[in-house]
C-alpha positions in Angstrom: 42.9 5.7 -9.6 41.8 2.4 -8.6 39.9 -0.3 -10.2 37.0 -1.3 -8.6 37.1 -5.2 -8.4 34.6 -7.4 -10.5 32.6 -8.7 -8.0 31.5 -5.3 -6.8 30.2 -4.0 -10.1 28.4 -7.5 -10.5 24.8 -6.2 -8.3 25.1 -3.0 -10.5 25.0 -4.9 -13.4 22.2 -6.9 -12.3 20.1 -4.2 -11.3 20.6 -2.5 -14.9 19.9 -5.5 -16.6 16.4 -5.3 -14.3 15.0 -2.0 -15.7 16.5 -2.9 -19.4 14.3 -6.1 -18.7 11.6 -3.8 -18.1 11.0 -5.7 -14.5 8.4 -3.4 -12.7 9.3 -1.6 -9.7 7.5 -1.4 -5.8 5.5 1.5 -5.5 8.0 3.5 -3.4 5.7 4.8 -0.4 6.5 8.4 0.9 9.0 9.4 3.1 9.7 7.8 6.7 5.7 7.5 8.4 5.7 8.7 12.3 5.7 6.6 14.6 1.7 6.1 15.7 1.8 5.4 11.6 4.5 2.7 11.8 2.8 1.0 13.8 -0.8 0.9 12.2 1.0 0.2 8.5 2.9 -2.7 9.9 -0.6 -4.1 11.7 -2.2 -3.2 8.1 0.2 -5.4 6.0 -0.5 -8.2 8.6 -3.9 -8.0 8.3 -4.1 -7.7 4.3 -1.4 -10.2 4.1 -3.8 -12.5 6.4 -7.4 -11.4 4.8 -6.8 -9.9 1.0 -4.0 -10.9 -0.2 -5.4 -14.6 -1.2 -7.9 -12.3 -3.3 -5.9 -9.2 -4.0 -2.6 -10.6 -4.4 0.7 -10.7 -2.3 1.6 -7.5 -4.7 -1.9 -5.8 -4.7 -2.0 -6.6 -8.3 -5.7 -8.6 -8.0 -6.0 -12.6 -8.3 -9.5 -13.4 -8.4 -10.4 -9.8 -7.1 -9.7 -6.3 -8.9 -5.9 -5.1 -8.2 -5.1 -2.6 -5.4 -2.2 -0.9 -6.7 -1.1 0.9 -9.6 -2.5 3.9 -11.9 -6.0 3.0 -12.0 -6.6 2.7 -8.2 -4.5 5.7 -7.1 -6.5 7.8 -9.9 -9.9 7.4 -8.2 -8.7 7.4 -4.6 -6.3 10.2 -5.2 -9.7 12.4 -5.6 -11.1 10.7 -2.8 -10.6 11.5 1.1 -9.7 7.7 2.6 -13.1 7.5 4.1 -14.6 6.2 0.9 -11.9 3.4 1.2 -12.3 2.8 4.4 -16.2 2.3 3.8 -15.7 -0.2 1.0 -13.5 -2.2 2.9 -15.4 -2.4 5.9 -18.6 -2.9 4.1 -17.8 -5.4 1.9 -14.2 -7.1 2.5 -13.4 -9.9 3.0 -15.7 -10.8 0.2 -16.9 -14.4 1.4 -16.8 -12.9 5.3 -18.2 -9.6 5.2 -17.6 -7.6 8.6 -15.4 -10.1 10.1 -12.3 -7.6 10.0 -12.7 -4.8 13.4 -12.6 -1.5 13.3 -9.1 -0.9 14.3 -8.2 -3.6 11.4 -10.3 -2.0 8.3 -8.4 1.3 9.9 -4.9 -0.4 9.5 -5.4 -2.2 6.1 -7.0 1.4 5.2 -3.7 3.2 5.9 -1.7 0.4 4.4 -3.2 0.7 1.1 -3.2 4.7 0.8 0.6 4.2 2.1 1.6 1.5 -0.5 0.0 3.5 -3.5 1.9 6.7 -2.4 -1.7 8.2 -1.2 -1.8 11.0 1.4 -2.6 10.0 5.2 -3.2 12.1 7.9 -0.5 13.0 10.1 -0.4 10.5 13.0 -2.2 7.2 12.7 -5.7 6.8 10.4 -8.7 7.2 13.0 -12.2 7.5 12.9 -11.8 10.7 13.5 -9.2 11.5 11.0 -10.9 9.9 7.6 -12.0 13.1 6.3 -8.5 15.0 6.8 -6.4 13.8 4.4 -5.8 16.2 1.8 -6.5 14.6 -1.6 -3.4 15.4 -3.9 -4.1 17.3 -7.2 
């Protein structure tokens, strides 16, 4: 049997000594999206990278605004269909331009945040017509 040489066990090593360090991990988002949602999540990061992140955080864990990520946020929009997300952001985001974002960009930072929180989307691409028809998980 062969020895494996140092330098190959060193990222190992480092990656153990993250989670002993307790260093949090990503939300891991679900499987591989199609491709109509590919497209929209990528377009959604853009746009919250561009609009909500300067509030939000480059991690959705809130800076001067309330996170968007982790336990509490995925507990009340689990329950919710992503309608009532959708609604708050294009009612009220970005805070200090309210409205400025179009429809097709509250859609994509919509599906971006159910997808980085591990939240169900419809199949295909988020749509007007599809913000009732995700399934809310139990």
């Amino acid at each position: 049997m062969r020895r494996a040489p140092a330098l190959l066990l060193l990222p190992l090593l480092a990656s153990l000594s993250a989670v002993a360090a307790g260093t949090p991990s990503p939300i891991t988002p679900p499987a591989v999206p199609t491709p109509a949602q590919a497209g929209q999540l990528q377009r959604g990061e853009t746009t919250y990278f561009l609009a909500c992140a300067i509030c939000h955080g480059d991690r959705l864990e809130g800076v001067s605004a309330p996170e968007l990520g982790g336990g509490d946020f995925r507990a009340l929009y689990r329950a919710l269909p992503p309608r009532a997300l959708h609604d708050l952001i294009r009612d009220t985001m970005p805070y200090d331009r309210r409205g400025t974002l179009s429809p097709q960009e509250v859609l994509d930072v919509t599906a971006y945040l159910l997808r980085e929180n591990d939240l169900p989307l419809p199949e295909g691409a988020l749509s007007a017509d599809t913000l009732d028809h995700a399934a809310p998980t139990p």
